[in-house]
C-alpha positions in Angstrom: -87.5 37.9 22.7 -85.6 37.5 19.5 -88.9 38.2 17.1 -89.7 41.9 19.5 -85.7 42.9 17.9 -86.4 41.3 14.6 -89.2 43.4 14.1 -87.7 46.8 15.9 -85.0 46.1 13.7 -87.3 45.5 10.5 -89.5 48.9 11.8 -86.0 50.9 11.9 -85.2 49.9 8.0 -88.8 51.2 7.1 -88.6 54.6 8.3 -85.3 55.0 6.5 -87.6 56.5 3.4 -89.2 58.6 6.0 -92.4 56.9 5.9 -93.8 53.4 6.5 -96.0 52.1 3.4 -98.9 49.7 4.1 -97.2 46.9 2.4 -94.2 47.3 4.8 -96.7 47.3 7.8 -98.5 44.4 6.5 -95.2 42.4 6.1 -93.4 43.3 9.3 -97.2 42.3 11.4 -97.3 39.2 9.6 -93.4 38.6 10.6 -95.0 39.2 14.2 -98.6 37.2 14.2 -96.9 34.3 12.6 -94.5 34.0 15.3 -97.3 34.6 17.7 -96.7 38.4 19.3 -100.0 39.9 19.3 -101.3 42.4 17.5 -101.6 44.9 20.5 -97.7 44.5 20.9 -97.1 44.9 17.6 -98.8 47.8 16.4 -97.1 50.3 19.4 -94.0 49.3 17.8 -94.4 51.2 14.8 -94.9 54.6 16.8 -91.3 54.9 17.3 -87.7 53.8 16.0 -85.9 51.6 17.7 -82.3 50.9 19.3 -80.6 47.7 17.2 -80.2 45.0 19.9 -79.6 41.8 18.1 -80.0 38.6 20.4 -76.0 37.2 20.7 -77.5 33.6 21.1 -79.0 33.6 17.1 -78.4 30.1 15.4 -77.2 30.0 11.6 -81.1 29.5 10.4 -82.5 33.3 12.8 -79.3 35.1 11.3 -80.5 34.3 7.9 -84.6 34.9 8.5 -83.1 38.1 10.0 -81.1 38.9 7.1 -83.7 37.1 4.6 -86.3 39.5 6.3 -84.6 42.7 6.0 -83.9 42.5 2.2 -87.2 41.3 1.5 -88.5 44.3 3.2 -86.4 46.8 1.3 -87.9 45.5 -1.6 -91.0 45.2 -1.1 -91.7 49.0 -2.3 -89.7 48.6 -5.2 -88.0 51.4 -4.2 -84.2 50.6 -2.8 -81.9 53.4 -0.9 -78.6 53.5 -0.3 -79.5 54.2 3.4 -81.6 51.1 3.4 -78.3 49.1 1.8 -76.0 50.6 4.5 -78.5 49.7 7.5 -78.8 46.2 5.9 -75.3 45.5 5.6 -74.5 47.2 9.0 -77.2 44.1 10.3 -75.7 41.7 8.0 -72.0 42.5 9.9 -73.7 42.7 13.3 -75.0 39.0 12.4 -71.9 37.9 11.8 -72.0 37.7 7.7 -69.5 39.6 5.8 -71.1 42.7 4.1 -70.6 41.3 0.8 -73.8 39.0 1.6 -75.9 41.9 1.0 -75.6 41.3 -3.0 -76.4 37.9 -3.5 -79.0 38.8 -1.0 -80.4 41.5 -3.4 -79.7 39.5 -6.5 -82.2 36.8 -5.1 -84.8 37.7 -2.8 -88.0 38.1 -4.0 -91.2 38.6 -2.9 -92.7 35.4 -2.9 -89.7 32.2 -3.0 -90.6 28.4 -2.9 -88.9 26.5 -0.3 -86.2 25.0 -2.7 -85.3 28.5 -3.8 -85.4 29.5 0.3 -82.5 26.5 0.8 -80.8 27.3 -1.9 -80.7 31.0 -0.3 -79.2 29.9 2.8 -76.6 27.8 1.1 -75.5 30.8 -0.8 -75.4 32.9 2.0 -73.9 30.6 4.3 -69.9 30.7 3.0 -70.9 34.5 4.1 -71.0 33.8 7.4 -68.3 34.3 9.7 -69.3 32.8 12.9 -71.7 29.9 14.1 
């Protein structure tokens, strides 16, 4: 199930820091409850890290709420590590985008983004991807 890796992989990138913060918990069970995997899944996830198995059958729109999700998360303490950059952009390449999408990415994700500012996200980040 593509949203179980997204959220390993989004789990992985949180214990980077060494510890998990409530507001990256929060985040990563929303990620899960909105795309209906129960809470009682969810929450056992968080007891361990994880191996990075990204689904090879992604379309254009999951690579980007993959990568979309990942920056978001490393922001969302305010806090930014080079460790969390390198495990982003080591994603961002296993996704298929060329590394370099990891700075627009940071230039432009915030917190909270209306849809036109999500499209014109993905339209950025698009000439960054190298395969469909």
């Amino acid at each position: 199930m593509a949203v179980l890796s997204q959220l390993k992989m989004l789990i992985n990138l949180a214990f980077i820091d060494g510890e998990v913060t409530e507001k990256e918990r929060k985040y990563i069970t929303t990620i899960g409850l909105v795309n209906g995997v129960p809470l009682e899944e969810i929450t056992p996830l968080f007891d361990q890290r994880h191996e990075i198995l990204l689904p090879a059958n992604l379309s254009g729109p999951e690579r980007f709420e993959y990568i979309f999700s990942l920056v978001q998360l490393m922001k969302i303490d305010e806090r930014i590590y080079q460790e969390e950059i390198r495990f982003c952009s080591l994603v961002a390449s296993r996704l298929g985008y060329d590394p370099q999408v990891m700075f627009d990415l940071m230039l432009h994700v915030r917190a909270v983004m209306k849809d036109n500012e999500l499209d014109e996200l993905r339209e950025l980040t698009a000439k960054y991807l190298k395969m469909s």
